[in-house]
Residue, then its C-alpha position, 0 to 999 in steps of 0.5 A: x809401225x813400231x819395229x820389234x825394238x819399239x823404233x818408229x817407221x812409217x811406209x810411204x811411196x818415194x816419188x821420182x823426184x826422191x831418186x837421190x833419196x833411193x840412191x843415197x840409202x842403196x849406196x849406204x848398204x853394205x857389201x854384204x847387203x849390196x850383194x844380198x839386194x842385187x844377187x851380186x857385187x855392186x859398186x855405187x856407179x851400179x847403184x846410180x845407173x839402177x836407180x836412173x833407170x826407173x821406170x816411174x810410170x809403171x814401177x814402184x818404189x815404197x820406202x821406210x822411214x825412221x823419222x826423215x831417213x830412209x831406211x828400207x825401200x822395197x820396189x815393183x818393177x812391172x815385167x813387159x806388157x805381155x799377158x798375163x802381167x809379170x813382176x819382181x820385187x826386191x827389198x833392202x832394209x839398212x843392216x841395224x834395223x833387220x830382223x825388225x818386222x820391216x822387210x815382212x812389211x815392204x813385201x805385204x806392201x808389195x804384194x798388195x800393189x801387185x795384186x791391185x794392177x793385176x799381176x799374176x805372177x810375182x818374183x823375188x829371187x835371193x841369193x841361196x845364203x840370204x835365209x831371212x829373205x828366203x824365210x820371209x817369201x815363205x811366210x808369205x806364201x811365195x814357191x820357192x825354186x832353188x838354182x845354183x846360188x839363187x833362190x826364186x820366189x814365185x807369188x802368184x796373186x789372186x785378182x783385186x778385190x774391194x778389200x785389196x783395194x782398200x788396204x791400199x788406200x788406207x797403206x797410202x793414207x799414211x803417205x798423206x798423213x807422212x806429209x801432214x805430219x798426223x797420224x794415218x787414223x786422224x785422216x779418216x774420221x767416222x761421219x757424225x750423225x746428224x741430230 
């Protein structure tokens, strides 16, 4: 995607051997951000210890990348087992590059992930001061409870369909294109016609 500058993103999955990637760009975020992404103060051993506990196997983690650097990560995290399935999501964009469209993007990816594995309620929770996530889970459509200092988004997915399911394919042909180093529209071609 170009961001409202004309800067360059693509959007793939970071994979579990990537952690350090993740690390790297969480401990990179302000304080300001930190506190913005994690609803409290954080210090970098928080950071390390959040990003050793991934559970790889049902989380998600899609990244941003301006060229090779990280720059904004949104996660999926699966809440237990329990029916109906619940999960949160969180975002963290890098502060020169806020206000650009990215972030809106992570939660539609998000929210299609969500959607594809069957969950039925989604939370994003923010700090009350953090108006641009807050303004971005209502654009979304999120129901925005408001507590003491936190703001709880709730989305409430509907069930896959075959366009869900294709929106994700065609989100994760760009991780293959990323990987190939061509455009995502150069990985699906039109059948030619036999003569």
């Amino acid at each position: 995607m170009k961001t409202r500058t004309g800067r360059n993103v693509q959007f793939r999955r970071i994979w579990p051997g990537e952690t350090a990637l993740l690390t790297d760009h969480l401990k990179l975020l302000s304080p300001a951000d930190r506190r913005f992404r994690f609803a409290r103060e954080v210090d970098d051993a928080f950071i390390e210890s959040y990003c050793a506990r991934i559970d790889w196997l049902t989380d998600i983690v899609i990244g941003a990348f301006s060229g090779e650097e990280l720059v904004g990560s949104g996660v999926f995290n699966l809440i237990g087992w329990t029916l109906p399935l619940t999960a949160g999501a969180a975002v963290a964009v890098d502060a020169d590059l806020q206000g650009e469209g990215i972030g809106s993007e992570l939660l539609r990816r998000l929210l299609v992930v969500s959607q594809n594995r069957l969950v039925r309620r989604l939370y994003l929770l923010c700090l009350n001061d953090n108006v641009a996530m807050r303004r971005m889970a209502q654009r979304f459509g999120g129901r925005i409870d408001t507590f003491r200092d936190e703001t709880e988004s709730l989305f409430e997915p509907s069930l896959p369909t075959p366009l869900s399911f294709a929106v994700e394919a065609m989100d994760a042909s760009e991780h293959l294109a990323f990987w190939a180093g061509m455009p995502a529209s150069a990985l699906i071609q039109p059948r030619s016609r036999a003569a």
